[in-house]
N, C-alpha and C positions, 0 to 999 in steps of 0.2 A: 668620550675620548676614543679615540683610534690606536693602539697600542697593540705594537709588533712587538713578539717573545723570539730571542734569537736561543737558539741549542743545538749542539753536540749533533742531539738524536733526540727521537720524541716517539709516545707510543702510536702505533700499536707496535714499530720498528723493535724500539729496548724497554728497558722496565727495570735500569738502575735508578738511587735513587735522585738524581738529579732531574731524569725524565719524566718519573713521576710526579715531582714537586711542581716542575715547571707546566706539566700537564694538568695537577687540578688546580694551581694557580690561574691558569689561562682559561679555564672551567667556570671557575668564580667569577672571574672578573667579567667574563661573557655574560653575567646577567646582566651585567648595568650597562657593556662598551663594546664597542667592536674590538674583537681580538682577535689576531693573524699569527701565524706561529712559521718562521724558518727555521729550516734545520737539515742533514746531511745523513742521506743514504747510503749505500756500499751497493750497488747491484750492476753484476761485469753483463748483464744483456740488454742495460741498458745502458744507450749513447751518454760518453763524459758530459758530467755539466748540463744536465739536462734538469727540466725542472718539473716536476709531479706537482700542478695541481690539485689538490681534493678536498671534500668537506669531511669533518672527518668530527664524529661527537657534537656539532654545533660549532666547531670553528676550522675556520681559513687556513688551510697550513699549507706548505709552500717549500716541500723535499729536492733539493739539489743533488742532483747523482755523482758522487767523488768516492772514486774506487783506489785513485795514485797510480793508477797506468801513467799516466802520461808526466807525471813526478819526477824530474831531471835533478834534484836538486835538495839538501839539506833544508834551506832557506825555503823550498817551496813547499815543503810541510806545514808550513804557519802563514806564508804568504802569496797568496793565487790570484792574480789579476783577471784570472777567466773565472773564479767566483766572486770578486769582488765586482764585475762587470753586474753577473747576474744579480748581485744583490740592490747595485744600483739603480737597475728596474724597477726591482720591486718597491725601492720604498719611494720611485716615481709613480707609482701606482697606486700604491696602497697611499703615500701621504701620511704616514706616522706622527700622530703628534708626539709620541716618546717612544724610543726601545729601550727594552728589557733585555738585557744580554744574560742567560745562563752561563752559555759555557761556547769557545771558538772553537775549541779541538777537532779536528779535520775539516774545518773550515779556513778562515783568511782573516789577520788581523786589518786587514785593507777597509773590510767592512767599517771600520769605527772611524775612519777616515771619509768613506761618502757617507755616514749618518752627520759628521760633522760640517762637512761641506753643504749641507744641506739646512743648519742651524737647529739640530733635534734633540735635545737632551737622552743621555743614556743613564738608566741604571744598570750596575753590574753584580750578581750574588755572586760573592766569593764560597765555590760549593767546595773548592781546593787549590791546589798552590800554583795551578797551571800559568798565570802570569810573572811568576818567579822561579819556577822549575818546570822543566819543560813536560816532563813525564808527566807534571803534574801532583805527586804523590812525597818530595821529598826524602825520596828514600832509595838506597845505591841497590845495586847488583847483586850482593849479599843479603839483602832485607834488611838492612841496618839503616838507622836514621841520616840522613846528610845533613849535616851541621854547617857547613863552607858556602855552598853554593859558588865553588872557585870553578876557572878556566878548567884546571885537573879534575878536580871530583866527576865534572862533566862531559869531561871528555873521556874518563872510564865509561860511563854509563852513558856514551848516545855515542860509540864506537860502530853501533850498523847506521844507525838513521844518518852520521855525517858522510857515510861512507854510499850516499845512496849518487845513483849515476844513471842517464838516459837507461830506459827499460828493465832497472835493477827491480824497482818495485811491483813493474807488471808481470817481471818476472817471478820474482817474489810470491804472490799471491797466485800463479798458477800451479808452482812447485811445493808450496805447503799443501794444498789438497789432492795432491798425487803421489808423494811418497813419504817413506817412513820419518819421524823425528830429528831421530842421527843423521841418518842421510841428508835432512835439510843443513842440520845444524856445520854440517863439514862442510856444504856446500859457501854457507856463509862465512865461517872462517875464512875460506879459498877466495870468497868474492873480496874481504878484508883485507887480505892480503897484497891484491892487485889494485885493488883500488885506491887511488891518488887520490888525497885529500889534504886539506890545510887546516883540522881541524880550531888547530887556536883562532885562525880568521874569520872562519865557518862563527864558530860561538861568540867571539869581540860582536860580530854582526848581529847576533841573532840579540844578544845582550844590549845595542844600541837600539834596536827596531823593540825590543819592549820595555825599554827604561822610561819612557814618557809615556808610557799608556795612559798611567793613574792621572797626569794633567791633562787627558783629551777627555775622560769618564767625571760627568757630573755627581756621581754620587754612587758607594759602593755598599754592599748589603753584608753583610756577615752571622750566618744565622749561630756562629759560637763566638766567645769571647778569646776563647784560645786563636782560632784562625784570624781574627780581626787584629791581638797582636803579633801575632808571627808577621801582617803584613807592614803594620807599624815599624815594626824591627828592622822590616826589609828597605823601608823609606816611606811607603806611602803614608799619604799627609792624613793625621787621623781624626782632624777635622771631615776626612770625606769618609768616612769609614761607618756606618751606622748596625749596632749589633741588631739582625733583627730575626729571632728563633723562627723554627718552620711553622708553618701550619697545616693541620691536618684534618681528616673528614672523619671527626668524633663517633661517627654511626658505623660506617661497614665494616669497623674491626671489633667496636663493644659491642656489638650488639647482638656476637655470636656466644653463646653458651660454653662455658668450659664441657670440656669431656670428662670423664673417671676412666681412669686404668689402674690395674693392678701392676702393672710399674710404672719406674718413673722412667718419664721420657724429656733425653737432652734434645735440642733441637739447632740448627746453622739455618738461616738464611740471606740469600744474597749471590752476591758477586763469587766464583770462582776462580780467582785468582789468587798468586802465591801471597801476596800483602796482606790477603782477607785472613789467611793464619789456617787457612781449614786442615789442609796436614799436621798442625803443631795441635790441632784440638783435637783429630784422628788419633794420632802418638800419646796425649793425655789421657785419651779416654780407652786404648787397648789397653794402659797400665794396669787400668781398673777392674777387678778380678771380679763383681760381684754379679750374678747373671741376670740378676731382675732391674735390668735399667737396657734404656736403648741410646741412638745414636740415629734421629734422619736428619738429614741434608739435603735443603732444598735450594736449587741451584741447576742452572745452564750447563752441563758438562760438553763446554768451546773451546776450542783449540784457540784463542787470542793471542793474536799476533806478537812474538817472542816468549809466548811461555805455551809452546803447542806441547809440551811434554806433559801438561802439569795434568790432561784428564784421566791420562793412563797410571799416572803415579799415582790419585786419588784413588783408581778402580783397582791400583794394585795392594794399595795401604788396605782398602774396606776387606777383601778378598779375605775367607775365613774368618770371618767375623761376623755369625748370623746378627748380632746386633745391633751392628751399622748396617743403616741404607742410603742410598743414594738413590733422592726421590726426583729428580728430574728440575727445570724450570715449573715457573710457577708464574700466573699471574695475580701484581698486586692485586686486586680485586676480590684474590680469594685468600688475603694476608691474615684478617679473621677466623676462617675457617681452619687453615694452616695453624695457626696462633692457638687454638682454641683446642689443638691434640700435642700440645707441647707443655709441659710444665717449668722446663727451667729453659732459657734462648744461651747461647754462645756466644760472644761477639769477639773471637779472638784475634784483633786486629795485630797488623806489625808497624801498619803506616801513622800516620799522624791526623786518625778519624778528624772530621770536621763536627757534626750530631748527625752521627747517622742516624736516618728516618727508621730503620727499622728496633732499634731501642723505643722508641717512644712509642711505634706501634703496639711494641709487647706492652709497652705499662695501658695504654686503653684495654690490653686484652686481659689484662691482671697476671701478665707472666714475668716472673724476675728472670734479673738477667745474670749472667756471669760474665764480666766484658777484661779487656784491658785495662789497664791504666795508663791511658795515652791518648794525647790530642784534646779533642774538647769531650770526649766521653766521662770522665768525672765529674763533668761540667750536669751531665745526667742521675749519675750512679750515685747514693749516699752510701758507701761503703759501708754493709752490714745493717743497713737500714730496709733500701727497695730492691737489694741485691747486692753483687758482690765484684770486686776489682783483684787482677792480679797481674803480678809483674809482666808485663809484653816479651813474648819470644819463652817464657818459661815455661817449660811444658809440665815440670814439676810441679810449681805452683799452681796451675790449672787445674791439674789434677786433683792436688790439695781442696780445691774451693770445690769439685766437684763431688769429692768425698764427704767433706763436711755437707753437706744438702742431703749425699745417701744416708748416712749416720743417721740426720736428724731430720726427714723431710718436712718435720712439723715445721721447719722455717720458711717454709714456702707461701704458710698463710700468713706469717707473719710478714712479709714482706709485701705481701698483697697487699696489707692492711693499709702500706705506708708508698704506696705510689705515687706519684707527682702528678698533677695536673698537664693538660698538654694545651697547645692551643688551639684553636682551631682556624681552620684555612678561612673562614668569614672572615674573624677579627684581622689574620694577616691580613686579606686583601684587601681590607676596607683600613688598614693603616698604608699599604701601599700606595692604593688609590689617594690618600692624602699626599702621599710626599709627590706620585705624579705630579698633580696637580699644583703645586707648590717650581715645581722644578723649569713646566709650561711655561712658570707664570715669572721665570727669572729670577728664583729666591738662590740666595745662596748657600751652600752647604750648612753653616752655621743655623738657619733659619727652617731646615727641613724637619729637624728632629721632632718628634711627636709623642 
């Protein structure tokens, strides 16, 4: 088979978890198929819309340069006819018997329209809510969950992106890497202010151009049961909806050796962003008076675009506190090794996790976890069994679960003992590869499940 993987982004570019997944999905499947990978760059020195060739690990990938210089427009944030052009090349090119869609985000919903013009079957992993919320995350301005999904809710939280105007964006992206925070932040109110907008038309639109997605997508992926219904809820038909957990490479995270330390060490990794909780898990853990326990944080400290405050707040929270660190980015590859100097993981989410990859990584490394209670992460956690759950947003509670682990750290092996099974990225792809194959061949959703 010939099978194009569409994403966001792809490594060696990012190394969230959706890049990874989609990265050793397209790994596997390369042993038995030809597999091509597009996806969307950020680089201002090179020409918009340009397209990077390269081989890259064993496969074909195929990097479009989209920076939003040239971004006139609310509506041209999801829909670009100059990458929809490009994409149309390629898949006169390449000849896809199926794509694999990850994820559009800085790219063009236009693309599912030439794969469809073209008679191609799509699958879609739903990694998050980004076809029913535009951020993608379900969650407002406050870090509170959005329940509505109304005209309002939406127009609090996409007051810059609607408010975007010929060279607002290019300007944008030159002005956040030259001066300070505040300074930007005034600047944007000031640009808000002036700027003419129709929001409620802005969003009717943006809301008519994704309401039929789900009938152009043959077949949708859900690696939790929690995000498969959320999208139920929202309409889509749940005959297309197939729950299917991630898979992952059983070897390069077990296969590293735990450490020994004379303390115990809490550990974050991931995303730095406000949603991921890492301040609310910072505030938890300075409550904690006892000196023989640490705190490192491994993570990208980026200024990402609308929350450029949040690295200095992090560097300012850690600040006197020999026992937090803040270890830098990381690549997956060395999640084992990372894994493997950590005794208990964090995952103090605010959003509405889907499984996140790096939970499951801890349990091959035999590390419990202390997560939230929220989204499909219960869907992992047997609370008090392979680790422990606490109220999202409570930093009290957080606390509490970390105290109980200092108290009694004998529960560490205990939880060891009772870790779940994961699956591995073989068995995913070679269920994959079935429903491709099924999908080529004109079956209908009801007929895919395996």
């Amino acid at each position: 088979m010939k099978i194009l993987q569409v994403a966001h982004s792809f490594l060696p570019y990012t190394t969230a978890g959706t890049e990874v997944y989609s990265y050793k999905l397209s790994k596997e499947l390369a042993k038995r198929h030809e597999v091509y990978v597009f996806f969307r760059i950020n680089d201002t020195k090179k020409r918009e819309y340009s397209l990077t060739c390269r081989r890259f690990e064993g496969l074909d990938t195929y990097a479009i340069n989209h920076t939003f210089r040239a971004c006139n427009s609310f509506s041209g944030t999801y829909n670009d006819k100059a990458i929809d052009a490009k994409f149309a090349e390629l898949l006169d090119t390449v000849k896809p018997d199926i794509v694999h869609m990850h994820h559009l985000l800085f790219l063009s919903c236009g693309a599912i329209d030439e794969i469809k013009k073209r008679g191609t079957p799509i699958v879609y992993t739903l990694h998050d809510y980004w076809l029913i919320c535009y951020r993608g995350q379900l969650i407002k301005d406050d870090l509170t969950i959005c329940e509505g999904n109304s005209i309002i809710e939406c127009k609090n939280c996409l007051k810059y992106p609607l408010s975007i105007r010929r060279h607002s964006m290019f300007l944008y992206s030159r002005l956040r890497k030259r001066i300070p925070g505040f300074s930007l932040e005034l600047l944007k109110k000031l640009h808000l202010a002036v700027a003419r907008s129709n929001p409620e038309i802005e969003l009717e639109k943006w809301k008519d151009d994704f309401k039929d997605i789900h009938s152009k997508i043959d077949l949708f992926m859900a690696p939790s049961s929690f995000v498969k219904n959320i999208f139920i809820e929202y309409g889509f038909p749940a005959e297309k909806i197939l729950y299917s957990p991630y898979g992952f490479d059983l070897h390069h995270v077990a296969s590293v050796p735990k450490s020994k330390s004379k303390v115990l060490r809490f550990g974050f990794m991931g995303t730095l962003l406000p949603v991921k909780g890492v301040s609310l898990l910072i505030s938890a853990f300075k409550g904690i008076k006892n000196k023989n326990i640490r705190l490192s944080i491994y993570g990208k400290l980026f200024p990402y675009a609308g929350f450029d405050y949040y690295p200095n707040l992090l560097k300012k929270m850690v600040k006197g506190d020999a026992r937090i660190e803040l270890m830098g980015g990381y690549d997956n590859k060395d999640s084992g090794r990372i894994l493997a100097n950590i005794d208990v993981l964090v995952v103090p989410s605010l959003w509405l996790e889907n499984a996140p990859l790096v939970i499951q990584e801890a349990f091959l490394a035999k590390t419990p976890v202390i997560a939230s209670r929220i989204g499909g992460i219960p869907e992992l956690i047997n609370d008090g069994v392979n680790g422990l759950l606490f109220k999202p947003g409570d930093a009290d509670d957080l606390r509490g679960k970390m105290q109980s682990i200092i108290d009694n750290p004998r529960v560490i092996e205990e939880f060891q003992k009772n870790m779940p099974g994961v699956r591995s990225i073989e068995d995913d792809a070679r269920q994959i590869e079935e429903i491709y194959k099924k999908l080529i061949l004109g079956k209908e959703p009801s007929a895919i499940y395996v």
